[in-house]
N, C-alpha and C positions, 0 to 999 in steps of 0.2 A: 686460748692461746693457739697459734695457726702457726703453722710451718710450710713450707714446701721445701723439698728435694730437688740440688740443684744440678747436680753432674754427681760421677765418680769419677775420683783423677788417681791417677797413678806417681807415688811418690819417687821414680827415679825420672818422671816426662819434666821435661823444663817448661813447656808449652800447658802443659795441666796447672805447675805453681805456678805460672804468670798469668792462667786465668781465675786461679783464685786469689790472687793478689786484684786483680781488676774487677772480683766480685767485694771483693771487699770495701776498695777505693768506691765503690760504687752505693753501699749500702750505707755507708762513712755520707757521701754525700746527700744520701734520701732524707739520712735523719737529721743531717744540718740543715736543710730546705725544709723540714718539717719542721724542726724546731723554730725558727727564723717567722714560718706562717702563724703557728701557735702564738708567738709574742707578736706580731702583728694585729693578730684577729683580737688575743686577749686585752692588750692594751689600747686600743683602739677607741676612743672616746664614746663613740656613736654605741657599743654592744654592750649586753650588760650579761653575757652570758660565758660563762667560761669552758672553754673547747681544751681539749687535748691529744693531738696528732699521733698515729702508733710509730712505734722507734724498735728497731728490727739491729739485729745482732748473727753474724753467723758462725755457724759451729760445724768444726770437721771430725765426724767420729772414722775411728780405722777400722778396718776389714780386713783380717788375713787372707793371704794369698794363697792359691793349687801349690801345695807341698813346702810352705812357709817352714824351715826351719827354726823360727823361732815362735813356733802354736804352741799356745798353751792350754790346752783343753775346758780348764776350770774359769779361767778370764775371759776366754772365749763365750761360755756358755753363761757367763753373766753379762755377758754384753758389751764388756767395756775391753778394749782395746789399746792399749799405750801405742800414740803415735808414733813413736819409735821403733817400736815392733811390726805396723800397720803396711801393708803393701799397698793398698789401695787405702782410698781417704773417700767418705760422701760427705759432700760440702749439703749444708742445711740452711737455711734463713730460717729464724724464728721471730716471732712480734711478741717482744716484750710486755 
């Protein structure tokens, strides 16, 4: 399973949510193109072989922020974040 890292955006930029909003629309349209190629290729009379395209999904984990009021030391240190809490956001593409 592959990932890459695709920015950090900052939860109060309007310009950071509306790039993740157009990574999203964008990864929305890979996997419809992908899918659309899979049933082309696999229903296709002439092939007798059956293919399966990767379909990609992405995930915003939080980051607390330099002197976040609301750090929690123990959530912190297990990794997980509540976007609510998060000052900064790392956008991820993963392949399902």
């Amino acid at each position: 399973m592959g990932y890459a890292r695709i920015m950090t955006a900052y939860a109060e930029c309007a310009a950071d949510m509306l790039e993740i909003e157009n990574i999203r629309k964008t990864v929305k349209q890979i996997n419809k193109s992908n899918k659309r190629a899979e049933m082309r290729h696999n229903y296709h009379p002439m092939t007798d072989d059956i293919v399966t395209f990767p379909q990609y999904y992405v995930k915003l984990a939080g980051r607390y922020g330099r002197n976040n009021p609301k750090y929690n030391s123990t959530k912190a240190n297990q990794g997980c974040v509540p976007l609510a809490d998060a000052e900064r956001y790392d956008v991820y593409v993963y392949q399902r």
